[in-house]
N, C-alpha and C positions, 0 to 999 in steps of 0.2 A: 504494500500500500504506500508505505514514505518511497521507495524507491522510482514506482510509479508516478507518485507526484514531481517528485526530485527531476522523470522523464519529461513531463509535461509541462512543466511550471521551473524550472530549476531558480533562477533567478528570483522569482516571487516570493513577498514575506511569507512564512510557514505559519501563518497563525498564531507566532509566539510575539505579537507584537513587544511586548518590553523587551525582549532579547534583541529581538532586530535580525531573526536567523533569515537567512532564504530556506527554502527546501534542499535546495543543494550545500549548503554548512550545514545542515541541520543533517543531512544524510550522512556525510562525510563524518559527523561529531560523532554518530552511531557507527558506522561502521569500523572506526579509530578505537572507540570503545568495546565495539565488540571483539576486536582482534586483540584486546587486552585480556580480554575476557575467558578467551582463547587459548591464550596460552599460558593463562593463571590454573587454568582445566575444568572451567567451568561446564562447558560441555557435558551434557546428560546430568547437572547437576543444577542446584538452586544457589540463585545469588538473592540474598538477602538486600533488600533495600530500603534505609531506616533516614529517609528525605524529608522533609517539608515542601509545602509547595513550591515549588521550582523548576526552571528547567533542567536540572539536572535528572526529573524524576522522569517523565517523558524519554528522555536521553539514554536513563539507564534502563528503563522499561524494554525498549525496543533494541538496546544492543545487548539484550540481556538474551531476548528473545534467538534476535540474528545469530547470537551464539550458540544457540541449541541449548539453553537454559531453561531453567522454571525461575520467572520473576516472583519473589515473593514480598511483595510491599509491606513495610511494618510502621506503625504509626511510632514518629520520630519522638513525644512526649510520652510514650512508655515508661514507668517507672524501672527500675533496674530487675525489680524481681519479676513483672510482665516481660521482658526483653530477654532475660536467663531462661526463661521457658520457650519464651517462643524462637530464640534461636537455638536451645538448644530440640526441640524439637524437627527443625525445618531445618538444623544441617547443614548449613551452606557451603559450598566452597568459598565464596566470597561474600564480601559485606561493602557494599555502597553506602557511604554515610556522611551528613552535611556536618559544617562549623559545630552547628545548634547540637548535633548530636553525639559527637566526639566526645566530650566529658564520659558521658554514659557509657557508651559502644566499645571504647578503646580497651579497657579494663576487662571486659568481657571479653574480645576478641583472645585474649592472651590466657582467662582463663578455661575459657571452653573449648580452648587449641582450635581456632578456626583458621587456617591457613591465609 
């Protein structure tokens, strides 16, 4: 679907007007992302996404995707003890995660060994 627009439209803003993407950075952003994604081994696996709203959530949804991922979005104001469950439950190989949610997220990454 983004690639399709990116054909048709590349140049045109992508509906993120405060970012100011075209569809063609905006494809380009995922597909950069998802070949990180890639060879973090995310492949056949879930990447945890603990965003706000932003473009990065969009971003990492769909390069999450392109990866052969399962995006699994987590609401970023989680307490610590909701976010130990639900990422220890969902596994991830990776963790996508804003400014707002670092405090939280980092701690966990380290002790729940998420790569």
């Amino acid at each position: 679907m983004l690639a399709d627009a990116a054909a048709r439209a590349g140049e045109h803003r992508a509906g993120l007007r405060r970012a100011g993407l075209s569809y063609a950075q905006y494809l380009r952003c995922v597909a950069g992302f998802a070949r990180e994604l890639i060879a973090h081994g995310a492949r056949g696996s879930r990447v945890a996404l603990v965003c706000g709203n932003s473009l990065d959530m969009p971003i990492a949804t769909f390069a999450s995707h392109a990866a052969g991922a399962q995006a699994t979005p987590i609401n970023p104001v989680y307490t610590t003890r909701e976010l130990t469950h639900i990422l220890t439950d969902a596994a991830p190989t990776a963790i996508v995660y804003d400014a707002k949610a670092a405090a939280a997220v980092e701690p966990l990454i380290a002790s729940l060994e998420i790569p």
